[in-house]
Structures are given as C-alpha cells and as structure tokens.
N, C-alpha and C positions, 0 to 999 in steps of 0.2 A: 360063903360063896367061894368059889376053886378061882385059882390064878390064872385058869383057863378061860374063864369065864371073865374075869377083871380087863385083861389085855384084851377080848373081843372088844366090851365096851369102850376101852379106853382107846382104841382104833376106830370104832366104830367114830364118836364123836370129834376125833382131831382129824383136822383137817393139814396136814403140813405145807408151808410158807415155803420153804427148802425147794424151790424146781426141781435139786438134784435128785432130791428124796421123793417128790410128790407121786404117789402114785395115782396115776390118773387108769380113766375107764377105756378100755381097749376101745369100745363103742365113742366118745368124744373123745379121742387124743388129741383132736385140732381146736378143741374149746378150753378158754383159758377159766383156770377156778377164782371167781368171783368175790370171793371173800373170806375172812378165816374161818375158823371154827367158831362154833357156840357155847360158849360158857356157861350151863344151865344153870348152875349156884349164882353165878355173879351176878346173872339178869335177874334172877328171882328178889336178891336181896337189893339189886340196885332200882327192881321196879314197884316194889313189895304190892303184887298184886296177887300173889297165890301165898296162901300161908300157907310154912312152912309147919309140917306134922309134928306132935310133939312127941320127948325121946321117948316115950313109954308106949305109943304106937307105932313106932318107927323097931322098937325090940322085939313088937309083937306078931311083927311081920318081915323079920331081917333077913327071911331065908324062902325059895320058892316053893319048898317043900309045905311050907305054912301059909304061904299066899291063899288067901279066902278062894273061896267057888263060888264066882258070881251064878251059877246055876241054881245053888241050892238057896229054895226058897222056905222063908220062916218067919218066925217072928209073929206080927199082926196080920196075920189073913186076912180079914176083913176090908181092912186097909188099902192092904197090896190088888185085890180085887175091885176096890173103887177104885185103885188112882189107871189099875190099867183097863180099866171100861173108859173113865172119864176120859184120857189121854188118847182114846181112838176115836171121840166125840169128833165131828166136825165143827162140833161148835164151843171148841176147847179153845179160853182165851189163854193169854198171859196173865191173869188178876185170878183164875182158878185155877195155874199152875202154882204161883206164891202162894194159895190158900194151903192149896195140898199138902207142899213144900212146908210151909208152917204148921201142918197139923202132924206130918210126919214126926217133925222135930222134937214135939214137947207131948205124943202122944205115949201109952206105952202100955205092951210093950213094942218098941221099936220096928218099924219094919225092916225088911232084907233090904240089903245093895243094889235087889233086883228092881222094886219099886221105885227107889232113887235114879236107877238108870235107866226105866222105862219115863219118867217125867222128864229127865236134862235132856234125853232124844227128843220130848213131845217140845222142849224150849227151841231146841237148836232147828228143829226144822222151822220153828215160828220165824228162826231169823236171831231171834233176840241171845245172841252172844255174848254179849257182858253178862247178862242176867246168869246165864249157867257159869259164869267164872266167878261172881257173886255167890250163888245157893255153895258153887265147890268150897270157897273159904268156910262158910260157915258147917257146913258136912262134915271140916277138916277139924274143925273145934268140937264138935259133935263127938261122943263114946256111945261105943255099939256101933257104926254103921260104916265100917273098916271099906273104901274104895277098891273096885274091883279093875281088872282091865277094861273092863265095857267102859267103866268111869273114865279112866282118861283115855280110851279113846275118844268119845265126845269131850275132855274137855281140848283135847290136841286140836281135834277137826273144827273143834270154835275160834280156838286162837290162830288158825292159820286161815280161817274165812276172814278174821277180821285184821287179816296180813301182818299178824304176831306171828313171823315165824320161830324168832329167839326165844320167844314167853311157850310156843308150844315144844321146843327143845329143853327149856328147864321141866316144864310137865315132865315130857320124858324122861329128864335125869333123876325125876321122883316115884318112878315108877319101877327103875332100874334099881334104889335105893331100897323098895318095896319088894323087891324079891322078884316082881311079876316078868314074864317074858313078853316080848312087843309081838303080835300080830300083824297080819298080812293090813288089815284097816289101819293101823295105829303109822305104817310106811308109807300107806297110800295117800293118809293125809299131809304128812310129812314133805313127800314127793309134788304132792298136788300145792302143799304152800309156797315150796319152792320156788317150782317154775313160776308162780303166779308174781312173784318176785321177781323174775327175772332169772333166778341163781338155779338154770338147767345145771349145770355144770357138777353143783355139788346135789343136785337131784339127782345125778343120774349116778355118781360117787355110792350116794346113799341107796340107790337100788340096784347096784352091784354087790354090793356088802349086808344083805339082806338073810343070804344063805349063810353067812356068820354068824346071823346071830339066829340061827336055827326055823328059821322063817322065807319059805320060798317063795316069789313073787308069780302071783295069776293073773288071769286077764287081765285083773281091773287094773293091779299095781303097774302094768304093762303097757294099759293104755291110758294112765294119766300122762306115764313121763312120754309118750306118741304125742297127747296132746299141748304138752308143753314146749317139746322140738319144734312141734307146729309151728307155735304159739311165735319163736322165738326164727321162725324163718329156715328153721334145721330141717328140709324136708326128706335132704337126701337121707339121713341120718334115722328119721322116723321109718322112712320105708324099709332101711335097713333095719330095725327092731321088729317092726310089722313079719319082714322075713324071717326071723329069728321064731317070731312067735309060731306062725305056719308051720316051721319044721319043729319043735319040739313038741307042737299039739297038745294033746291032754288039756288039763287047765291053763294054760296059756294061747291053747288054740282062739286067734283073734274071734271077735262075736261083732255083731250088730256096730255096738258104741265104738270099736276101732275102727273098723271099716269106715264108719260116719265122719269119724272125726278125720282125716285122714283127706276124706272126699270130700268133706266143707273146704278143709282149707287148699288144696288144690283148685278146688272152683275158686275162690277169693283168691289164688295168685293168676287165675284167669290160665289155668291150665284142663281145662272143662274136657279134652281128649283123653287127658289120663286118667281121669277120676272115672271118666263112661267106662274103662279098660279093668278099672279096678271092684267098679259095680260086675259087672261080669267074672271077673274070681271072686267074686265072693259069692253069686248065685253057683259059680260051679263049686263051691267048698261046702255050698248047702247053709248060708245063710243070708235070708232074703233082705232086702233093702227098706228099710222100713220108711215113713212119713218122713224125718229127719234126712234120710238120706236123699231120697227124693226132691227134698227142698233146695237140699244146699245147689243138685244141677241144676234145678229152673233158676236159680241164683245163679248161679254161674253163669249159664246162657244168656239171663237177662241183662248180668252187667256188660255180655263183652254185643249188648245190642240184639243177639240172636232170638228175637220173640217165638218167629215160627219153630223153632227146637226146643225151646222152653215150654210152647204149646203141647208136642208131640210127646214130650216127658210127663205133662200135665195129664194127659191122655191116657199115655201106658201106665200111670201110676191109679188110676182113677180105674184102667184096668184089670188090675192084680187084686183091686178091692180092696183097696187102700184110702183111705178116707181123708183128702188135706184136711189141714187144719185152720186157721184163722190167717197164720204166717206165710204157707204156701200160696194161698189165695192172694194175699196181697200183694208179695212179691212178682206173682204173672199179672196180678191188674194194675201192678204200676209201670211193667214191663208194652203191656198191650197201650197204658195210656201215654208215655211217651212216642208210644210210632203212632200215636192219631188212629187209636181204637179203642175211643174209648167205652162207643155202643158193644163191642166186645167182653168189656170188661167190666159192664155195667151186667150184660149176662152172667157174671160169673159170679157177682153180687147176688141176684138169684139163685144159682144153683147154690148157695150157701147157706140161704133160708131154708131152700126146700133138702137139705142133708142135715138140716140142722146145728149146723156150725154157724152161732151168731157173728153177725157183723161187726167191726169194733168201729170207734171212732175214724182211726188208722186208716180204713177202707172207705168210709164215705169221706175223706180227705181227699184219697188216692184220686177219687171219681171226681169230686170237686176238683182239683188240679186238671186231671186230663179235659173235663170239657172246657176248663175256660184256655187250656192250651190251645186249643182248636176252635176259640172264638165261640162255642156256644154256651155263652152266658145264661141264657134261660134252662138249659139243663143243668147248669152247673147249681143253680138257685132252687131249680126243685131237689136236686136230690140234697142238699145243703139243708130244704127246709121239710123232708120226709126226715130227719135224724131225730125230730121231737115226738113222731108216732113210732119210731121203734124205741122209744127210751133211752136214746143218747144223746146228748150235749155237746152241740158244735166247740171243743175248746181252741185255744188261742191260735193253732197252725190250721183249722178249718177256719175260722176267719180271715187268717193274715193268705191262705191261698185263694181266695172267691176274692178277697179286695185286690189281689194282685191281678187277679181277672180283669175287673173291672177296671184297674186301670190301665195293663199292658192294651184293653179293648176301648182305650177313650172315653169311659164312664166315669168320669173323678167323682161327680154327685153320688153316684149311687155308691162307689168306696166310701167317701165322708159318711154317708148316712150308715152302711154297714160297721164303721168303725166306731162312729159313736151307739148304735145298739149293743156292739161288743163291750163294750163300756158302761151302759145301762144293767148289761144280764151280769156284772161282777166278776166279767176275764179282764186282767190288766195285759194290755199290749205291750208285746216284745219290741226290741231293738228292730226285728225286723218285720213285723208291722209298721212303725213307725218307718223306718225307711221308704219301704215299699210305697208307703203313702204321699211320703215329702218328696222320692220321685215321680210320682204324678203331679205333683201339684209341680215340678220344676218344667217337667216339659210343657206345661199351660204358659208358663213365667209368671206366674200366681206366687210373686216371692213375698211379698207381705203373708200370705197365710202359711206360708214356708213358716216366715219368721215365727207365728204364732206356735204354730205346732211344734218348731224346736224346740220351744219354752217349755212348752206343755212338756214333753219326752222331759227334759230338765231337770222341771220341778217333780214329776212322779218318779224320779230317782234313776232313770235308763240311759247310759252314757254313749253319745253318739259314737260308731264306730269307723274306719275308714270309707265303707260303703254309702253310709249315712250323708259324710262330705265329700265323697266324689259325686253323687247326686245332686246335691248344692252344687258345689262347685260347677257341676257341668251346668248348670240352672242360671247360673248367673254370665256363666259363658256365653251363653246361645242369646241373651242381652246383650251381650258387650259389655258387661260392668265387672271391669276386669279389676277394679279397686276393692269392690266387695270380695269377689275371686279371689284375691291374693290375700285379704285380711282372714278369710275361713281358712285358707292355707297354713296361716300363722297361727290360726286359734287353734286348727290341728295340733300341729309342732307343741303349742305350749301345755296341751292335753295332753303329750306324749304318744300321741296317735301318729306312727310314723305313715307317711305319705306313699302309698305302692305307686306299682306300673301306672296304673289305670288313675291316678290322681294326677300323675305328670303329665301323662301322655292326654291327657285330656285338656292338659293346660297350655300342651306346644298346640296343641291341632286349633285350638280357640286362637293363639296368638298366629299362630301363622294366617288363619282366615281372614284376619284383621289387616296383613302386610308386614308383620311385622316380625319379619322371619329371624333377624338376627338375636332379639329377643328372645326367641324360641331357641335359637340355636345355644343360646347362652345356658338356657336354662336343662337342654340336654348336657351341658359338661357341668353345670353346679351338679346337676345329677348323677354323672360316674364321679367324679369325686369326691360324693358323698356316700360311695358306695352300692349305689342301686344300678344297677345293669340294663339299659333301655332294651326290649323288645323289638320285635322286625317291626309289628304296630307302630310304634315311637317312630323307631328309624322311616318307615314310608311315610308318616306325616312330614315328617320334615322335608323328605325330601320332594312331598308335595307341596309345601309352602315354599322352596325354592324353584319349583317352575312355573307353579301359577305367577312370582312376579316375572319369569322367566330368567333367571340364576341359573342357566342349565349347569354350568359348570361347577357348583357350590354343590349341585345337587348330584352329582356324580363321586361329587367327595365325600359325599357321606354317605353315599351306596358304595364305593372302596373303604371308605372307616368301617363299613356295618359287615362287609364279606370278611373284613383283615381282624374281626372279632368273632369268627365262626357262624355269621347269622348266614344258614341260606335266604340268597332273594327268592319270592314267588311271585305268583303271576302278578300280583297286584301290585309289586314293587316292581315289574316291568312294564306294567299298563300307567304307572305315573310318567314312569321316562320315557315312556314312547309318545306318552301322551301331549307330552311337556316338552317333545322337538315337532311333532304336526303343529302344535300351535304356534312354533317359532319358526316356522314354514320348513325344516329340517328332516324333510322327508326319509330322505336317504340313508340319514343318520338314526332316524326309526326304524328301516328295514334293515339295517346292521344288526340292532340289539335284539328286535323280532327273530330273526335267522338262528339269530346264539341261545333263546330260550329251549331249544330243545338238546342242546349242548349240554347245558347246566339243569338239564331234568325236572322243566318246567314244561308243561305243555301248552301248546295255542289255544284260548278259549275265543266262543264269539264274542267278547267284549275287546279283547285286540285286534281281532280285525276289524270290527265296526270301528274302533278308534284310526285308523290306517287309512279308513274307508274314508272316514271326515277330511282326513289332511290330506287326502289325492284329490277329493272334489273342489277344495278349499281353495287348493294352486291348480285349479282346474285340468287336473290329469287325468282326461276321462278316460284315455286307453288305458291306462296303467289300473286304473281303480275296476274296468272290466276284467279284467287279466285277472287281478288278485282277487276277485268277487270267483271266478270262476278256479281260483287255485283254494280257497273256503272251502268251496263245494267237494272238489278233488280230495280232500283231506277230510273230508264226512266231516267237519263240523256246520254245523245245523245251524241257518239262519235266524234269529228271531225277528221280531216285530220292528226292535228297531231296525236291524240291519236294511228291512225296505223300505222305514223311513229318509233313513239316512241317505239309500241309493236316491232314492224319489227327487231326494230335497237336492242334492248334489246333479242330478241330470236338470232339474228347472230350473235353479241355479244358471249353470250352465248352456241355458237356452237346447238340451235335448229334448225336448217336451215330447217328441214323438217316442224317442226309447222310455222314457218314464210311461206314457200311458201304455207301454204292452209291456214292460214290465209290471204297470198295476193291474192288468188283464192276466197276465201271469202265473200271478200272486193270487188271484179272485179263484180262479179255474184251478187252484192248488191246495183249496180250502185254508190257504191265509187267510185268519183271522185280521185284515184290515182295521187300525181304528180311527178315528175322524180326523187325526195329527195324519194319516195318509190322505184320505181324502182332500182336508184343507190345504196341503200340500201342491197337489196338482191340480185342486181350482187355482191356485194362485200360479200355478204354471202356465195354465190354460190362458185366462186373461190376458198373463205377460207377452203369451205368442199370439196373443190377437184371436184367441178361439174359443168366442165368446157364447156361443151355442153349446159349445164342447163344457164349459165351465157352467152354464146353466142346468143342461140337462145332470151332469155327475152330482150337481148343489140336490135337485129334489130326488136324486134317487138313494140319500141318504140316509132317510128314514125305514128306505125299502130292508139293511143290512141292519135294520133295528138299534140304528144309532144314533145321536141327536147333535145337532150342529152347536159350536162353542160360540162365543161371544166373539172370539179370531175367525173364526170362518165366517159368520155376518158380516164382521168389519173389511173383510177378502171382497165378498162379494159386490158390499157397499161401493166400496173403494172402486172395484174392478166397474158398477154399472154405470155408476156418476163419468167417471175417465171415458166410460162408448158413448156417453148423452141418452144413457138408461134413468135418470133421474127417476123420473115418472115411475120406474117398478119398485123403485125404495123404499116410498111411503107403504107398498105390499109386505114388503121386508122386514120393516118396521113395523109394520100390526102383527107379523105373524110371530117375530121376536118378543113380542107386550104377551100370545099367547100362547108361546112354549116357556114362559117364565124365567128369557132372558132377556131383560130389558136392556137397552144403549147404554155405556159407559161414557167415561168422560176422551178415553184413548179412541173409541170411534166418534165421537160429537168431533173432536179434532181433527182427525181426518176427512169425515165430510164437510168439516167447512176450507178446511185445504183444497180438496178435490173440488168443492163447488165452486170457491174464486177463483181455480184456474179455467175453468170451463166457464168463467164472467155468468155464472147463475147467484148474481149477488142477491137479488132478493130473496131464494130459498137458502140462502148462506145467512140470512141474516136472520132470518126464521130460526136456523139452528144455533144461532148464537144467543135468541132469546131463550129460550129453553134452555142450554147453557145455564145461562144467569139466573133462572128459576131455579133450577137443580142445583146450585151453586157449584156448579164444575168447574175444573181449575184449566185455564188457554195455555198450552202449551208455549214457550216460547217461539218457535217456527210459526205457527198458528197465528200468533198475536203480530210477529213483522209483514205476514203476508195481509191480516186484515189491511191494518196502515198502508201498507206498498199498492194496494189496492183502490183502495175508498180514498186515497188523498191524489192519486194522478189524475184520476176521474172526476172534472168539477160535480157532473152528473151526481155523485155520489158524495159529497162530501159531507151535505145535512146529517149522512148518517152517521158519523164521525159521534156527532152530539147525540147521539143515541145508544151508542155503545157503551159498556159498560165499564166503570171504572177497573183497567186490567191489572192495576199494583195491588190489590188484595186477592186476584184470580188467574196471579200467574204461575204457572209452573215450567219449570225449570225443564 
C-alpha cells in the first residue's frame, strides 16, 4: 500500500482536538466538532465484538489489487441458488436464515461471498442486527469465504442502525487493513450513523473527505447528511447543500427523497409557506412530489390548525393519482376531528375501504376521539364496536379515548363498565387510563372509589404521575378536605413526583375560595422559592382570592409583583379587578383600569362590560349604566344573554319597570333569544310596581317562547299573588307545578306562610305548615319568629301554638 494512500487514511480518520489546526467544513464553520476521533483497533479489542481476522487471511488480502470480487460467483451453485430464491421469499424467517447460514458453513464445496452477502442483506432488512454481527464473527473464523465490500457494507449499516457508530468505524479500519476501497454506501452509512448521533459535525467532515479517498458523494450520500442538518435544526445550512446539489446536477441532482425530507421538516418547524415554494421547484426540475411529500403538507397545515388547506392538498394529491396511504388519511382525520368534523372524517374512513387502503387501529381511535369530543357518545360506541367486524382490536388508547368520553360527557357508569371490559379482553390499563378515570370519579367526589382504584393502579405495578395527583388533589379540594389535599401533596413529594403549575395553582385557588387567602399567598412564595415560576393562572387566582374577601389593595400588589416579573395581564386578570372594585362600590376606580386595558393591548370583551353593567345598577346609576350600555354597542361589542339579564334585573331593581319592559320588547323583536332568568326577572318587576295584570299575563305566555317556568319563578308569582289577596289562584299554581313536574320546595313553603301571616290568612298559613311537617321541610328562621309574633298576640289563635310542630328539629337557619 503507497504512502499516498496511508496519509489519506490516516486523515481520513483523525479527527484533530487542536482548534488551530482543526480543519473544519467550509459548509459547517459555525458548528462545533462533537467529539474526537475513532480509534477502530481500540474499540474493536476493548469491545471484542468483531473478531479480529487471522494473520494468514489478513496476508492474503494485504493489497487491493488481491481484494476478492464479490461479483464473481462460484463454488456451490446449487446452494447459492437456494439461498437467493429463499431470501426473496416473503415468507423468509430468521430461523431459515441460521439454517442456511449453517448449512453454508459446513457444506462443501463452499459457496461465494456472494451467497453470504445476499443472506446478511436478507438479516439486516429483518431488523435483526446483532445476528449479522454474530454469523460475521463466525464467516471471520471460517476458510474459503474471504469478506467482500458488500460484507462490510452491511455489517457498517448494522452497527450504525443499532447506534454503534465506534464499532462500525473499527469495521471500517478492517476493511481498510483488507486492501478494499470504501464505496459511496459504506459513507452513506457512516454519515447517516452520525447524525443519528447527533455528531453532524464530524458527518459532514466525513462527507467532505469522501473525494479523498477516491469516492464521490451522490444523491443519497447528499441527502442523508440534508437529513441530519434537519434532524439537528440546521435548516439554513441543509438548503444550502440542497443548492449545492441543484447546480452540480448529474448524480447529485436532488430526487424525490431530498425534496421530501427537506419539506417534512420545514412543515414540523411550522413553515408550511416555504415547503409549498419548494414543492413547486421541484415540479419545475421535473420531479414530482410523491405520497410522502404530500403528507408531511397536510401535516403541516394540520398542526398549525389549517384544516381547509390540508383538505385542498388532500384533494390535489388525490388529483395527480396519487394514492394516500394509511398515514395521510389519518393525519387529515385527526385534523378534521379536532375542528368538530368528525362526520367528515368519518368519510374519509370510507374512501379508504373503497381504495383499498386498510384502516389501522390508529384511525378508528382518531374517530372514536373526535365524536366523543363533540359529545356524540353513540357514534363514538358504534364505530368503537364496528373494529371487531373489520378484524381489529380496540387496544389500550382506543379504550382509554371512549372512557374519556364518557367521562368528559358525565357517564362515569358506563367508563367503569368500559374499563373493567378492557380488563376482561387482557389490555392492562395505562397511567392514563387510570387517570382519566380517577378524574371522573373526582369530579362526582366519589373519593372512596378514588381510593380503591389508586390501589388497584398500585398494585398492577403503574406509578401515579403528576396528572394522576392533580386530579386527586383537585378532588378533594372541591370537598373542602384540604387535610387529605395537602397529605397527596406530600405523598407526591416523597414519590419524587415534583408538584407543577397546575398542582399549586389548584391548591391557591381551592384555598382562597375557602378565605383564606393568606394561606394561599404563602404558599405562592414557598413556590418561587422553591424554584417554580407561578403563571398568570396562579397569579389571577390570587388576586381573586384577595377581592372576593375585598383586600383590593393586596390584590393589586400582586398584579405589580406579577407585571415587575414579565407576566402580561389579560382580560381575565382585569375582569377580577374591575370586578373586585364594583363589588366595593368603587366604580370609578373600575372605569380607570377599564380605560387603560386597551393601553396595554387587551381588548374590551362583553364580560367586562356586563361586569361595569352590575356595579352602575348596584349604586343605582341608571344614567351612567345607559350611556355605557350605549357606548358597548358603539364599539360593536355584541351583547349576550346575559348582558339583558343584567340590564333587566338593574332597571326592576331600580323601580324602571317601564324601561325594562321595552327593553324586553326590544330584545323579543330582535330575535333574542330570551331565557326564563329574563322572564322571571320582570314578573318580579311587574308585581313590585304593582302591575299585576302585566305579571300574569308575561307568567302564561311562557310556554308560548317554548320555555318552562323554574321553581323561582312559581315562587315570584306565589309570592307576588298572596301580597294582591290572589290567594285563591295558588292552589291553580300549585296543581299546575305537581304537573309540569316541579313540585314546591321547602324555600317557597316559607315564603307562602310568610306572605300568608302577613295578609292574617292564618288558616291557609297553617294548612301550609302542615304539609311542611309531612314533607319534613326545614322553617326558616324569619318563618319560625313570624309564626310565634303572630299566633301569640292573637288570643284568637293561640290553641294553635299546641298544634305546631316541634321547630328545634325543623329549623333552618
């Protein structure tokens, strides 16, 4: 071997440490080299996974001139003719490659190289990569069956699938020892273990230095190291090679797979504009965009939301007579099932039958997701239980999606019962199954079967994870049992499960609803100096638990701690503090911070003004609440339902009864959808202004807007007909409440016998208080002083005193 040839390799393989010296790739000057060289001897004898040749084949081949010709075929024909029929078999295991492989061995005479390297091919595509570094050792003890380059190209491309990049750089220093010259495949593999590594840097070193050792890089070697810049976030750097490729054409003119890869990963960095730009040079270069390419845009469109562009890709590609594949389909019907189409997507399911591209698991998941997203459980259950006549098996994310159904839809029974079938058919439930389900049962406050089922997770070996106990946790919040709360807290902590956002912030908002803000506020600073950064979330609970007890000022300092830490405020964190001075009668000081939200790049929604709307009627500003109702409107924000509740309830209030009823005329003639909290509204207005005509006839025309009066609006009218000396149309009232199937509670039993001893109808007051004590309904304390203040100043009445019912077991508070 020439000294010309020595110094290639021995540059080829060092990598130099020296900065000064390092020669780097004009292509990555800005990327640092990753690590040293590979010492192919060292790793070979420090890993002794590839035996070393012995000296009397290593003399036999010391020069390239003697390098065998894996072309030339010889030896046992016969042989050589089974193993490359068998090896093209579809139905070629691993247990008939070892046959082969052993009958090779000890058969004779020997076959060619070429048989041996037509069977390591038939291994390596199986996957099974030890095995071919396995049969190489023993090949390597073997006489007669001298390794060719084919050989260690498969065995390079094995050891760098199975991220031996070191073990396939010794391969190579024995190939090198071998006489053989390296190939364009033998780089590619090299290149392609690299980056998978991470180590672009010295990939790209090594497909610079490619043409040294008399080997020029082609598409493929051209588009691995594209898709490793990729890989590696280097986009600018890929396009730049990509251009490289273009102008030197011939064999490096890019193909299909560059293109592809190029267009994937720009759609995944959600730059979907340039990849369309780059689909179109590559049709004007005269190379069309295949399935793959195709995919990765409806990918792209879908992640950044864009369905309808996704659809319209779906469409042109379907037009060029291009055929998706399993993958495209599902990526557009997961796309379609997120924006609540899912009967869309459920078509596309079909067009998959009828093209003949089977449906996977994957896809009747997708479908099962989307309908229980959108609440229709019953399709989400047929197409769940059509997977057994196409011969698929709902596995363990097709169950744990339908039981999230059924629970995000209020069905816990029917998740229970779906969970434990899932457990019958021999799928063991995940982490987040189990989640999924012990949030349901939290929000019932079903904590004992909480309890049970953590155990269960427990003992089949699945170890809770944050999500797990923020669901507890919040479970036991919404009780109050803020002892069990804080002990799941700790049990976290000692399972090393650290505690995120959403485990604190669930923890201030529960304590502040309690009152007990300081608590919360403490437990926000054990929090930053524990290192965890609260969110605006965190931050606007607290500073709602400082206005509901009304702390306005507390709560202002921590919307300055929350701005003096970078968080912008939104709308929501100016709807607490606007919210939290109307209720401190501090109007003014509401339309201050109102005024400055479009300052700081928040906009008006209709929930701040209706909130505005409350605290002007509250301090009875009617002018003022006209004006800004009318400056709403000015500003196109759109009222809702509530906002003419709120008007409603703020003009009766107010003794307006007349502006309220043509603002509810208004409202009617405007196709407002009014709903019976308006109605009830301005019967109780009506009555209060004495217009009690006006309040009956609005009461039966109720039914005409096809809506059903509440158990408040009986008790409205109750109230309102007993106070005119309507008594007598009550008991009307009252049958027709027995048959619309809302019977008397115990809040209006209390009020009609209020209303009836003031109007001295003690005998139908006393009527209603037996019935009462049949029902075992609880007397209000008001209720109970007024019976007494009544029935004992009246000798008249005092017998009935001994009639009444014992009120220390029936009083409520």
């Amino acid at each position: 071997m020439t000294n010309t040839w020595w110094i290639c390799v021995i540059f080829f393989l060092s990598v130099e440490r020296d900065t000064g010296m390092r020669r780097t790739s004009s292509l990555l000057a800005s990327l640092p080299v990753s690590s040293s060289a590979r010492d192919a001897a060292a790793f070979r004898t420090e890993h002794g996974v590839i035996l070393p040749p012995s000296s009397g084949r290593i003399a036999a081949s010391s020069s390239r001139e003697t390098a065998p010709n894996e072309n030339i075929r010889g030896g046992n024909l016969h042989l050589e003719s089974l193993v490359t029929e068998r090896c093209r078999s579809e139905a070629f295991t691993i247990e008939d490659a070892l046959d082969l492989f052993e009958t090779a061995a000890n058969v004779s005479p020997k076959p060619s190289i070429y048989a041996i390297n037509v069977l390591l091919n038939a291994i390596c595509r199986m996957k099974h990569y030890p095995t071919v570094l396995s049969l190489y050792n023993k090949l390597n003890q073997m006489q007669g069956i001298p390794p060719s380059i084919h050989t260690y190209g498969v065995l390079i491309k094995c050891c760098c699938r199975m991220n031996w990049v070191d073990l396939g750089f010794g391969v190579f220093g024995d190939l090198l020892k071998r006489g053989h010259v390296p190939n364009a495949i033998i780089f590619r593999s090299l290149v392609d273990g690299l980056c998978s590594e991470k180590g672009v840097s010295e990939a790209t070193m090594i497909f610079d230095r490619m043409s040294l050792m008399g080997c020029e890089p082609d598409v493929f070697s051209y588009s691995v190291l594209i898709k490793g810049l990729c890989s590696t976030g280097s986009m600018g750097l890929a396009l730049e090679l990509h251009q490289k490729m273009a102008t030197l054409g011939g064999s490096c003119k890019p193909n299909v797979f560059t293109y592809g890869t190029i267009i994937d990963y720009l759609c995944k960095d959600g730059a979907v504009s340039k990849a369309l730009k780059l689909i179109d040079e590559m049709t004007h270069a005269g190379v069309a965009p295949d399935v793959r390419t195709y995919t990765s845009i409806i990918h792209g469109h879908s992640t950044l939301g864009r369905w309808k562009e996704a659809v319209n890709i779906f469409k042109e590609m379907v037009d060029r007579g291009l055929l998706p594949n399993v993958v495209t389909f599902g990526i557009l019907m997961d796309s379609l099932c997120k924006h609540k189409k899912t009967a869309e997507a459920h078509k596309l399911l079909d067009l998959m039958n009828e093209k003949g591209e089977k449906p996977s698991v994957i896809s009747y998941t997708i479908l099962v997701q989307g309908y229980c997203h959108e609440g229709r459980l019953a399709d989400a259950r047929k197409v769940f239980d059509s997977m057994s006549g196409k011969g698929l098996c709902p596995n363990c994310h097709t169950y744990s999606a339908l039981i999230n159904g059924f629970v995000k839809n209020q069905k816990i029974d029917g998740a229970v019962e779906l969970f434990k079938k899932m457990q019958q058919q021999g799928l063991k439930p995940n982490v987040v199954t189990y989640s999924t389900l012990l949030d349901g049962l939290c929000h019932l406050g079903r904590m004992e079967d909480v309890g049970s089922l953590l155990n269960e997770m427990v003992a089949q070996g699945i170890q809770p994870n944050v999500i797990t106990y923020n669901s507890i946790i919040c479970g036991f919040g919404r009780l109050g049992k803020w002892k069990e709360a804080f002990q799941l807290l700790n049990e976290m902590i000692e399972q090393r499960i650290h505690p995120d956002i959403v485990t604190l912030s669930t923890l201030i908002n529960f304590i502040c609803k309690e009152g007990k803000v300081q608590e919360a506020h403490r437990l926000l600073e054990k929090m930053i100096s524990g290192g965890m950064e609260p969110n605006i979330v965190t931050y606007n609970t607290l500073m709602d638990g400082y206005c509901m007890v009304g702390r306005m000022n507390d709560a202002v300092r921590v919307y300055d701690s929350m701005v003096s830490k970078g968080h912008k405020p939104n709308a929501v964190t100016y709807n607490i503090l606007i919210d939290g001075y109307c209720k401190r009668c501090r109007i003014d000081k509401a339309l201050s911070l109102f005024n400055a939200m479009p300052d700081h790049g928040v906009q008006h929604t209709t929930i701040v003004y209706n909130i505005i709307l409350v605290g002007m009627y509250r301090l009875g500003r009617i002018t003022d609440a006209e004006k800004f109702f009318d400056k709403m409107l000015a500003a196109r924000v759109c009222p809702d339902l509530y906002t003419y509740n709120t008007i409603l309830d703020g003009l009766c209030k107010n003794r307006c009864v007349d502006e309220a009823i043509k603002l509810f005329q208004d409202a009617l003639s405007s196709d407002v959808n009014l709903n019976i909290i308006s109605f009830t509204t301005l019967i109780d207005g009506l009555f209060k202004a004495g217009k009690i005509n006006e309040a009956k006839n609005l009461f039966n025309s109720i039914r005409d807007k096809d809506l059903k009066p509440t158990i408040i609006t009986y008790t409205i009218m109750v109230k309102g007909l007993i106070k005119e000396g309507l008594s007598h149309e009550v008991d009307y009232l009252l049958l027709d409440m027995e048959k619309s199937g809302c019977p008397a509670d115990s809040i209006m039993f209390n009020t009609m016998v209020r209303c009836l001893l003031e109007k001295d109808e003690i005998e139908k007051a006393m009527e209603i208080i037996r019935k009462m004590k049949e029902q075992s309904f609880s007397f209000e304390a008001s209720t109970v002083a007024q019976i007494f203040k009544v029935l004992s100043k009246d000798g008249q009445y005092r017998d009935y005193l001994k009639l009444l019912p014992d009120f220390s077991g029936h009083c409520a508070k």
